[in-house]
N, C-alpha and C positions, 0 to 999 in steps of 0.2 A: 493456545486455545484455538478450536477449530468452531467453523460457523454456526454448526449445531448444538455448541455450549456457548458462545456467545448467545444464539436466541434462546436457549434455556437461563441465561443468567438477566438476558431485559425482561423476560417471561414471567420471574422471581420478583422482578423488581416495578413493574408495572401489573398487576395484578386486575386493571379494570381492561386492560387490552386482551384484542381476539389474540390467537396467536399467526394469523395470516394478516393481522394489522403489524402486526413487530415484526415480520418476515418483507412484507413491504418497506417499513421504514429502512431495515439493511438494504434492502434490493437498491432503492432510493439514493439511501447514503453512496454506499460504493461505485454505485453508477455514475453518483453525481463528480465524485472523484476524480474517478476515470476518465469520464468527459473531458473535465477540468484538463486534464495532465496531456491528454490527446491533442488541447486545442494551442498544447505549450505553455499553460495557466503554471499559476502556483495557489495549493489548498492551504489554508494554513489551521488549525486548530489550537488558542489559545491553551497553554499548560500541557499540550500531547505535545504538537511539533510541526512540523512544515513539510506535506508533500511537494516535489518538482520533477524535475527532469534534468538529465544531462546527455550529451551529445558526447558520444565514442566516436573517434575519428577513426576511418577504415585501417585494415591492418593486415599482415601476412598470418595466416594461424596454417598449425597443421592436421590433417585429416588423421585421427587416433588408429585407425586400421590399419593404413597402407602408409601413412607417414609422409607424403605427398603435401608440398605444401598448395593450400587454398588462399583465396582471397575471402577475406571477411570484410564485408561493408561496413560502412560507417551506421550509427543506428542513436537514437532516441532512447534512454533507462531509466524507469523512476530512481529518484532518489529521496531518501529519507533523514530528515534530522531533527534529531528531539530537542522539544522546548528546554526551558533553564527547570524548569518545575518536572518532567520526566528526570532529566539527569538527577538530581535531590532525590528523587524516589527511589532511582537505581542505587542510588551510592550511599542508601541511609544504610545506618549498622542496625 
């Protein structure tokens, strides 16, 4: 699902909202997220799953063109993991 069928589908399902009030509420949500995960927080969303973060420790990679090895920094990655209630939905037959 891309952002423009997610606001078509709160669209369907809230019917007394503008559609620049439901484009708001995403802008909000996501933001608020982001924030979150920037400030090193953790999001969590009852039955979805728990936004974080994790920390990759710097490393040797190398440059795809010339084959030269680089140094890649150490860096901050969202991480994602679904509640008990997402995994049931995934695994239902």
């Amino acid at each position: 699902m891309i952002r423009s069928e997610l606001l078509q589908a709160l669209a369907k399902q809230s019917p007394g909202m503008r559609g620049e009030e439901i484009e708001r509420v995403v802008v909000v949500f996501f933001d608020e997220i982001a924030k979150r995960l920037a400030e090193g927080g953790r999001v969590e969303l009852r039955g979805f799953g728990a936004f974080s973060t994790r920390e990759r420790d710097a490393r040797k990679g190398r440059n795809p063109r010339t084959g030269d090895s680089v140094e890649v920094p150490g860096k901050r990655v969202p991480y994602f993991k679904p509640g008990k209630d997402m995994r049931v939905r995934l695994n239902a037959e």
